[in-house]
C-alpha positions as protocol buffer text, in pm:
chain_id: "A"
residue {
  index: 1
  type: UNK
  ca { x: 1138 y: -1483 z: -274 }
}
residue {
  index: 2
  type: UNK
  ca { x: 1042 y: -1120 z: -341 }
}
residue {
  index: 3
  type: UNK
  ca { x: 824 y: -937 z: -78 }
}
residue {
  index: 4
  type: UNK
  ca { x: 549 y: -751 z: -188 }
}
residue {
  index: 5
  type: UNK
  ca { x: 373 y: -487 z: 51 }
}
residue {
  index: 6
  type: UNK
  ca { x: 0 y: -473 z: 34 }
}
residue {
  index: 7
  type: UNK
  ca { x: -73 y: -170 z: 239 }
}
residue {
  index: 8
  type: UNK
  ca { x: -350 y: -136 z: 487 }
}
residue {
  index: 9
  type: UNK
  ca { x: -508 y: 122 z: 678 }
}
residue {
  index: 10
  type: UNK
  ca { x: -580 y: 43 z: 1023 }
}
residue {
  index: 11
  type: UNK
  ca { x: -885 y: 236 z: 1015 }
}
residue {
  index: 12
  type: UNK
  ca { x: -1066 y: 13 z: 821 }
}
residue {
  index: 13
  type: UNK
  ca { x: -1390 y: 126 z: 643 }
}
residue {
  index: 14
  type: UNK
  ca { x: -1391 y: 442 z: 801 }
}
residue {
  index: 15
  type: UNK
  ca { x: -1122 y: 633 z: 576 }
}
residue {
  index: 16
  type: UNK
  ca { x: -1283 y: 695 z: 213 }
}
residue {
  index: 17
  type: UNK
  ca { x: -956 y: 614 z: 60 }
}
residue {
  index: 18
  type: UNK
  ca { x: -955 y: 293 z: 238 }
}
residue {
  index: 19
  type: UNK
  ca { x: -1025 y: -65 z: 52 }
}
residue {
  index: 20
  type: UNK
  ca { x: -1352 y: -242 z: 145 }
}
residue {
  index: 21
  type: UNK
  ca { x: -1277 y: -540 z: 14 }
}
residue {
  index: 22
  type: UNK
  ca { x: -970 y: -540 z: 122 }
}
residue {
  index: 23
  type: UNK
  ca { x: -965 y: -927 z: 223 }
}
residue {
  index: 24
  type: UNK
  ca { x: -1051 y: -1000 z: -116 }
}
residue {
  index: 25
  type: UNK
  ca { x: -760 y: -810 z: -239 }
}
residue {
  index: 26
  type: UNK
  ca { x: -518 y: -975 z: -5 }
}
residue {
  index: 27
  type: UNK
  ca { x: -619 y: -1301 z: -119 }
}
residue {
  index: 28
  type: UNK
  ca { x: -608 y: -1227 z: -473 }
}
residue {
  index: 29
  type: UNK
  ca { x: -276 y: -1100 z: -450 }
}
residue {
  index: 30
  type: UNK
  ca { x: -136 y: -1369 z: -301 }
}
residue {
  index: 31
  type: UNK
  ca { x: -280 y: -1624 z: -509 }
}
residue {
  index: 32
  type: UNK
  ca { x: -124 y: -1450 z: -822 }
}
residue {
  index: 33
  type: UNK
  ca { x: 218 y: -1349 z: -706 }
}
residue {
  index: 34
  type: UNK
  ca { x: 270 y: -1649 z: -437 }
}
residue {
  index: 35
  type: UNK
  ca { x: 479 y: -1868 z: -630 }
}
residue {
  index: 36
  type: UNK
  ca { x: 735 y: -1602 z: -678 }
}
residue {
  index: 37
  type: UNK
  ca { x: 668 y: -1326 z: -392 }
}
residue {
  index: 38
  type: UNK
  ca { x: 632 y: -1313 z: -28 }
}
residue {
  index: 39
  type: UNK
  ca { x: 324 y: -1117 z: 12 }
}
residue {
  index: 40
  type: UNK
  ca { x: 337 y: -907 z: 364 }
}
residue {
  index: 41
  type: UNK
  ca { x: 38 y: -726 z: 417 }
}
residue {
  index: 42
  type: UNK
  ca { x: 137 y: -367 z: 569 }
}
residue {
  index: 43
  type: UNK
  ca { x: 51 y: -90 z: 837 }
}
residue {
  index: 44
  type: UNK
  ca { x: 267 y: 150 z: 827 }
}
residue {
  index: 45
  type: UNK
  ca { x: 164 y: 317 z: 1169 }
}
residue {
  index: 46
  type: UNK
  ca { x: 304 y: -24 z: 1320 }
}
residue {
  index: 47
  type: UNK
  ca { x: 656 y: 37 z: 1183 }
}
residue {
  index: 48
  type: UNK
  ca { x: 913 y: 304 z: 1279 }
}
residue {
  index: 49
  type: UNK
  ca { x: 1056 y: 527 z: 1041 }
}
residue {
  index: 50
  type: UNK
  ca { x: 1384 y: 368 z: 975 }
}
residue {
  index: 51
  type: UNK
  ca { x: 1172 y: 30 z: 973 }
}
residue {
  index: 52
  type: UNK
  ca { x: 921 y: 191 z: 675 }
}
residue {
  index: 53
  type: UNK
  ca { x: 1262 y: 281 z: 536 }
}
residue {
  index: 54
  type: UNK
  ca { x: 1405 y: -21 z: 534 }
}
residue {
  index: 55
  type: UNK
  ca { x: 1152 y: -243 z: 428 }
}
residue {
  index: 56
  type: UNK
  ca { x: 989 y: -34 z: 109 }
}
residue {
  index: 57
  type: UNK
  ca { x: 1360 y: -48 z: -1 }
}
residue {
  index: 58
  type: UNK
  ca { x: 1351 y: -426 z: 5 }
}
residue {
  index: 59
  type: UNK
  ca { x: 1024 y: -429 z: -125 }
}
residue {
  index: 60
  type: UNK
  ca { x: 1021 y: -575 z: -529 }
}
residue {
  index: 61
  type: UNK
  ca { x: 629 y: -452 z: -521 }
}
residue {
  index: 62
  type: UNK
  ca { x: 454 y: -205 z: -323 }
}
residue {
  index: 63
  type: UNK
  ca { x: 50 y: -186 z: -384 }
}
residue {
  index: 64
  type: UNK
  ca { x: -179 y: 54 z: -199 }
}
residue {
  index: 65
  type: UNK
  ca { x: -403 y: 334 z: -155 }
}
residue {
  index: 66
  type: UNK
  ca { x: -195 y: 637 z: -217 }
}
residue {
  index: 67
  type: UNK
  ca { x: -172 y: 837 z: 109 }
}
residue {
  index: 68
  type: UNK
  ca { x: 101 y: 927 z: 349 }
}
residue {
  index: 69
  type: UNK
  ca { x: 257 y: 610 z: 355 }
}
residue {
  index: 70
  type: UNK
  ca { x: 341 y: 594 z: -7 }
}
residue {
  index: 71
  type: UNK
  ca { x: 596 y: 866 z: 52 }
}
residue {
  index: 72
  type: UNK
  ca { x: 816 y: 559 z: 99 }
}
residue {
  index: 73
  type: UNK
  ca { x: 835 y: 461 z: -254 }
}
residue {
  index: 74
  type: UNK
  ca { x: 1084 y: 661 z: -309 }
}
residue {
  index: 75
  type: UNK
  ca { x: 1311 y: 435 z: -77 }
}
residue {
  index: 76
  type: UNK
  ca { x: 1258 y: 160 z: -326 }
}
residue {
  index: 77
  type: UNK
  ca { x: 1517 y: 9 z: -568 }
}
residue {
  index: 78
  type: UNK
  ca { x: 1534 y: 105 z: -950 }
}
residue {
  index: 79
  type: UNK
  ca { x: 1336 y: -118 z: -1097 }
}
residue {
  index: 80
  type: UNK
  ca { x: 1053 y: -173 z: -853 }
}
residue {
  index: 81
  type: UNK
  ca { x: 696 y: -162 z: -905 }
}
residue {
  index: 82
  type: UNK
  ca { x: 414 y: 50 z: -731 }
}
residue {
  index: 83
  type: UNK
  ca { x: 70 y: -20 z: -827 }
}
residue {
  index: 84
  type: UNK
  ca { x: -116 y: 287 z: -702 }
}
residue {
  index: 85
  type: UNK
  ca { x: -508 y: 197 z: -595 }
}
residue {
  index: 86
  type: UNK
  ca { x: -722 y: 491 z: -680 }
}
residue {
  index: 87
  type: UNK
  ca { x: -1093 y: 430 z: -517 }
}
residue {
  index: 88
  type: UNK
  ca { x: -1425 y: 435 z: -723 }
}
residue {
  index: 89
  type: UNK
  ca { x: -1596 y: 702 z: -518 }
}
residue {
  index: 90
  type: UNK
  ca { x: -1740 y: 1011 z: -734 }
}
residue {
  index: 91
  type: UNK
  ca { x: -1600 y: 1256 z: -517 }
}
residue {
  index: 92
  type: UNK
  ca { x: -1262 y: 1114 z: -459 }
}
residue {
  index: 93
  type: UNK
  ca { x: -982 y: 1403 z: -453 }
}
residue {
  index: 94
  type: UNK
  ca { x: -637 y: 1247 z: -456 }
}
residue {
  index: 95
  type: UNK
  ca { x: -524 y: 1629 z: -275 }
}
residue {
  index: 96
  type: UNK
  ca { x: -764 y: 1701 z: 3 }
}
residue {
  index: 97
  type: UNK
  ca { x: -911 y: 2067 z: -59 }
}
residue {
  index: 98
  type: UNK
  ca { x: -796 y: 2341 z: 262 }
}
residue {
  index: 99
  type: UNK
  ca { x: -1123 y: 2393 z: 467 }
}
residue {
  index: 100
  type: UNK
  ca { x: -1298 y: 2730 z: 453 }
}
């Protein structure tokens, strides 16, 4: 079966780009894609480089808050698919603004 990566933040609730609900999500995913994917939910702060590397590029689906970690789409196959969760906040800047 295909893996799909369902990326977390460890930091929970406490990054604004971060998923509440992110339980919710996880179960959702899996019980649309389960019959055909291996859903592997996914920190990349627990993985080494070559490790992030490695397993984006056998990832068939990557789906996440865009951040740092998403970088490692661009280790994935031809073909793949990211599905890129933007959060509902009003003030949500996808590039963070240089303190003055």
């Amino acid at each position: 079966r295909k893996p799909v990566l369902v990326l977390e933040r460890k930091e929970r609730g406490v990054d604004a780009r971060g998923v509440v609900n992110s339980d919710d999500l996880l179960r959702t995913i899996t019980s649309v894609l389960n019959a055909t994917h291996t859903i592997i939910p996914y920190i990349c702060g627990d993985n080494v480089v070559a490790g992030q590397i490695a397993d984006f590029h056998r990832a068939d689906v990557v789906i996440g808050v865009a951040g740092a970690c998403f970088g490692n789409v661009l280790f994935m196959k031809p073909g793949s698919t990211i599905i890129t969760l933007v959060p509902a906040a009003t003030n949500y800047i996808p590039i963070m603004p240089v303190q003055q």
